[in-house]
VMD Tcl script that draws the C-alpha trace (Angstrom):
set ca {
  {0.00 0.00 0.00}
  {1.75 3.41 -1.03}
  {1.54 6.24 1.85}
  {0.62 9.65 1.27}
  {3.60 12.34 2.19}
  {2.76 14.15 5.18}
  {1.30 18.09 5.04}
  {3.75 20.31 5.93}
  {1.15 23.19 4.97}
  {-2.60 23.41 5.18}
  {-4.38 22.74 1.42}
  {-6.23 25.75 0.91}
  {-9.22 26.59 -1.35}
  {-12.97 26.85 -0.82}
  {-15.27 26.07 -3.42}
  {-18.18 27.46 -3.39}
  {-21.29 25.61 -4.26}
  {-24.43 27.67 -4.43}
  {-26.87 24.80 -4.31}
  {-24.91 24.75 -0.41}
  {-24.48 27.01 2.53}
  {-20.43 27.39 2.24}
  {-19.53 27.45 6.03}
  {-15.50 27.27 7.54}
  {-13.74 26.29 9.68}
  {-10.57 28.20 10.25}
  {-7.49 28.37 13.05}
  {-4.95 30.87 13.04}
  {-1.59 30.92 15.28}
  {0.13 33.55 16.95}
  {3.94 33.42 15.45}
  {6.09 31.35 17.59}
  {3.02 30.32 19.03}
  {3.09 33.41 21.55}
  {0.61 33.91 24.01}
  {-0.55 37.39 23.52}
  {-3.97 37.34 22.35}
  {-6.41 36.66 25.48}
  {-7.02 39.74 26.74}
  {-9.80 42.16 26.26}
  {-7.94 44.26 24.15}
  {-7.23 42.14 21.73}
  {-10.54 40.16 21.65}
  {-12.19 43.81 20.82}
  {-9.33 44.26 17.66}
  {-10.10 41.46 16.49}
  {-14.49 41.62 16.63}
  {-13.78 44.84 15.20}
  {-11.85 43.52 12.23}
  {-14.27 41.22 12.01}
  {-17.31 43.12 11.56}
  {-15.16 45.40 9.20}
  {-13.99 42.85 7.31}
  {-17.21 41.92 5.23}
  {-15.52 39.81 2.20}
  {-16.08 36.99 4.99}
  {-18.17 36.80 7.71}
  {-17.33 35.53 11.32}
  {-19.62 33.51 13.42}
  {-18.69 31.76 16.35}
  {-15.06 31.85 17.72}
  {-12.83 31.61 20.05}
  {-9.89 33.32 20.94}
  {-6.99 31.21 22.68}
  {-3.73 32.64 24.03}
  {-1.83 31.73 20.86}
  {-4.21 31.00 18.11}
  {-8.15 31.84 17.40}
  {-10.80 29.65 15.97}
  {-13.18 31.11 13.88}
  {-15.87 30.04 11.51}
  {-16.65 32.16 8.66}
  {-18.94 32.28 5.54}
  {-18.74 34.00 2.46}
  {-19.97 37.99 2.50}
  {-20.61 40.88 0.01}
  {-17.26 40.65 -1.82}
  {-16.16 38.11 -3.71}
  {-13.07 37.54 -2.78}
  {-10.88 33.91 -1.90}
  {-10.43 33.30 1.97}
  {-6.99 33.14 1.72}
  {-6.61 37.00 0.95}
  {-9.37 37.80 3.24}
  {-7.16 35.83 6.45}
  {-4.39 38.05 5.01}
  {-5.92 41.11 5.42}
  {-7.54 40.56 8.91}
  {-4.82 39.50 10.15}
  {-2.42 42.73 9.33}
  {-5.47 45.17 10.56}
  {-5.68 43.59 14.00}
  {-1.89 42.88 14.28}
  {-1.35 47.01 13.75}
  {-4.00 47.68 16.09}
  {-2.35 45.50 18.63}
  {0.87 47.53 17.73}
  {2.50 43.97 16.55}
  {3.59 45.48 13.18}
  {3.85 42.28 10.84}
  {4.76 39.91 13.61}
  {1.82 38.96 15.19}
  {0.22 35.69 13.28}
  {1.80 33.16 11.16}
  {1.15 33.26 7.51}
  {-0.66 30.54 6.59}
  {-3.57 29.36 8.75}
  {-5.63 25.48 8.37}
  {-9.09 25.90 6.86}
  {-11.75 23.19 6.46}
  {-15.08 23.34 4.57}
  {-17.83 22.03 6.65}
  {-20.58 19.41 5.45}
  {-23.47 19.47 7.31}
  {-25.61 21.67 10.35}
  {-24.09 18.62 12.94}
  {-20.59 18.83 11.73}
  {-21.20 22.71 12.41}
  {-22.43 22.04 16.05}
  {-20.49 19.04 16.31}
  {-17.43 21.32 15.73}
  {-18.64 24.21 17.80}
  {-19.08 22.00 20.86}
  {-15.46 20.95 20.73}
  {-13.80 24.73 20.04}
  {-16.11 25.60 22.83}
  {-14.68 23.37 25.42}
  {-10.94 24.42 24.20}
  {-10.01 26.43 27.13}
  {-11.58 24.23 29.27}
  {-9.01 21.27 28.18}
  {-6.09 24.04 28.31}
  {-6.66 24.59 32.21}
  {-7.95 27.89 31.83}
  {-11.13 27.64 33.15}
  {-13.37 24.96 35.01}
  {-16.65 25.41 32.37}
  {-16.54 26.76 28.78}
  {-19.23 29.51 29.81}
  {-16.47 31.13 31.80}
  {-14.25 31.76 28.91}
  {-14.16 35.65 28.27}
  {-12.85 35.39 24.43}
  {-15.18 33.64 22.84}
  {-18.47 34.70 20.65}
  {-20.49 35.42 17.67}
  {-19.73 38.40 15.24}
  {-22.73 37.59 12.68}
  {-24.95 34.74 12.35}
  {-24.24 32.06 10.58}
  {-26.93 29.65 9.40}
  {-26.67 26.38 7.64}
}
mol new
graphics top color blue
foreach p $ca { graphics top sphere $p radius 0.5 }
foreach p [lrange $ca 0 end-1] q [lrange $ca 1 end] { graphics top cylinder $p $q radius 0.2 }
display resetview
């Protein structure tokens, strides 16, 4: 049986299709994996950048000390995710006064399937900081939220 080579990057590329809702699933890291991003401050940057940031819209996320999860959904531009993580991620890195050093460039995005794998996924993000130590129930969790509503 011949092995596939290990992913050193993420794939990217989301297709739409219109007969589906186009929902995704996306992390993004903190370079060297630093933990500066769970803090008030920089949970407003980044639902500001967010709701700025139209080409893609943000539902549910949640922001860890070194990386966020976010799931977003196509908005009024028509433009490929890929730029659109780009450009989010140098507005909220200047805000935080990080310059260009704040995230890593590439990020891991998956397309999700169904309204369960959306919940399904949800529930485990949720419970992130939880399995981290940082707090006893996922309701505790300060950094975490909706920025639009996503529907399946």
């Amino acid at each position: 049986m011949h092995k596939l080579p290990k992913r050193r990057q993420p794939v990217h590329g989301v297709h739409n299709d219109p007969k589906k809702p186009t929902i995704v699933f996306v992390t993004a890291c903190t370079k060297g994996r630093e933990p500066r991003l769970a803090s008030a401050e920089c949970h407003d940057v980044l639902r500001t950048v967010w709701r700025d940031a139209t080409a893609w819209m943000v539902g549910r996320y949640v922001v860890m000390p070194d990386h966020v999860h976010l799931f977003a959904a196509p908005g009024d531009q028509d433009i490929p995710l890929e730029q659109w993580m780009q450009y989010w991620k140098s507005r909220s890195a200047k805000r935080m006064g990080h310059g260009g050093e704040q995230w890593q460039r590439s990020h891991w995005d998956t397309r999700l399937r169904s309204h369960e794998s959306y919940e399904e996924k949800w529930d485990y993000v949720r419970e992130n900081p939880v399995r981290q130590g940082l707090v006893a129930s996922a309701d505790d969790w300060p950094y975490q939220g909706s920025v639009f509503d996503l529907t399946w």
